[in-house]
Phi, psi and omega in degrees: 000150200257127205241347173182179219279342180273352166294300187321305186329297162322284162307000152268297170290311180262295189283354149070026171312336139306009181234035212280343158263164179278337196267013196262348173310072219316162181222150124354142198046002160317129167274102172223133191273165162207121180277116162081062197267349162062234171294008216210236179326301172336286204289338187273342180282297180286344194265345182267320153336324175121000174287155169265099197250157159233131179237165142242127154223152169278323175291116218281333173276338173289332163300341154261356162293306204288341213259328168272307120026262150341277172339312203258271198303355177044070178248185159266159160241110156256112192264083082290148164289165196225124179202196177250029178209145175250188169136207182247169152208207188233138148261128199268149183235107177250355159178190185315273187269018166236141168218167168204177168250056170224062213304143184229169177287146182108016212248162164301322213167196146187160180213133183325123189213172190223150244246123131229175212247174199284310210306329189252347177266330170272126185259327195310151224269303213228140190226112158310303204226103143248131165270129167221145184218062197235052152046027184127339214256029179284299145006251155021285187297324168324247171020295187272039181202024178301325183292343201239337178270346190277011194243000217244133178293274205252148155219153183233133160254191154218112186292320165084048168080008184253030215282331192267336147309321196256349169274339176301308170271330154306337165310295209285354189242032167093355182239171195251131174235174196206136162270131186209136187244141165282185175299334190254028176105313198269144166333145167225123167249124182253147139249108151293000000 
């Protein structure tokens, strides 16, 4: 878990824990989503690659971190949550970059945010690279994005201690994963 904006930096930029495989490496022209995108970081790494990113975040100060951002590197920002529903909820804010719709103890606060499913936002034919990092809900977005991942090269995730629920429905649901740990211990789950 990412505890404040110079960890994400680090773990995008220097330690490339999304890239633990070589082919998981965004290229030029790559269609890539990013889930749980916080200020960011993701989508400005990539996009200076030469990808086309759509991010998504819910939490209203990184999504204006994230939006300006946008702007100078030229991805999109949807400042919405990703689930398997739509509609509004309430999102718990448990510290600068962790929030979730899944309230746990330890939480901040919360703030009013709006729901849509993977499924209904990406229209694009073919998705190189989707990244997700959302804090407990990757189920969740699996679940509303079956149509959008059968469309989808690679994903990389961050399980967030859930990693044998969610390769167990990437098994049973056709696709193949694999758990890879970085250097310093966390989870990764890649699918090819």
């Amino acid at each position: 878990m990412r505890h404040n904006v110079i960890d994400g930096i680090l773990e995008i930029f220097y330690h490339k824990n999304y890239e633990l495989l070589q082919e998981f490496s965004p290229k030029a022209g790559w269609n890539v989503i990013d889930i749980g995108s916080a200020s960011g970081d993701f989508a400005v790494y990539t996009a200076r690659k030469g990808a086309q990113v759509i991010a998504f975040e819910p939490e209203r100060k990184n999504f204006e971190m994230a939006k300006k951002n946008a702007e100078v590197f030229g991805f999109t920002i949807i400042h919405k949550a990703v689930a398997d529903w739509t509609g509004k909820t309430q999102l718990q804010i448990r510290g600068p970059l962790s929030h979730t719709l899944i309230p746990q103890e330890g939480g901040r606060g919360f703030e009013d945010v709006d729901v849509v499913t993977l499924d209904d936002s990406i229209t694009w034919d073919h998705i190189d690279l989707l990244k997700i990092d959302a804090e407990a809900t990757e189920l969740m977005i699996l679940k509303g994005g079956v149509k959008t991942i059968r469309r989808t090269h690679y994903i990389v995730m961050e399980p967030h201690h859930r990693s044998k629920e969610l390769v167990t429905w990437l098994l049973n649901n056709g696709f193949a994963a694999k758990v890879i740990c970085d250097k310093i211990g966390n989870e990764y789950i890649c699918v090819i």
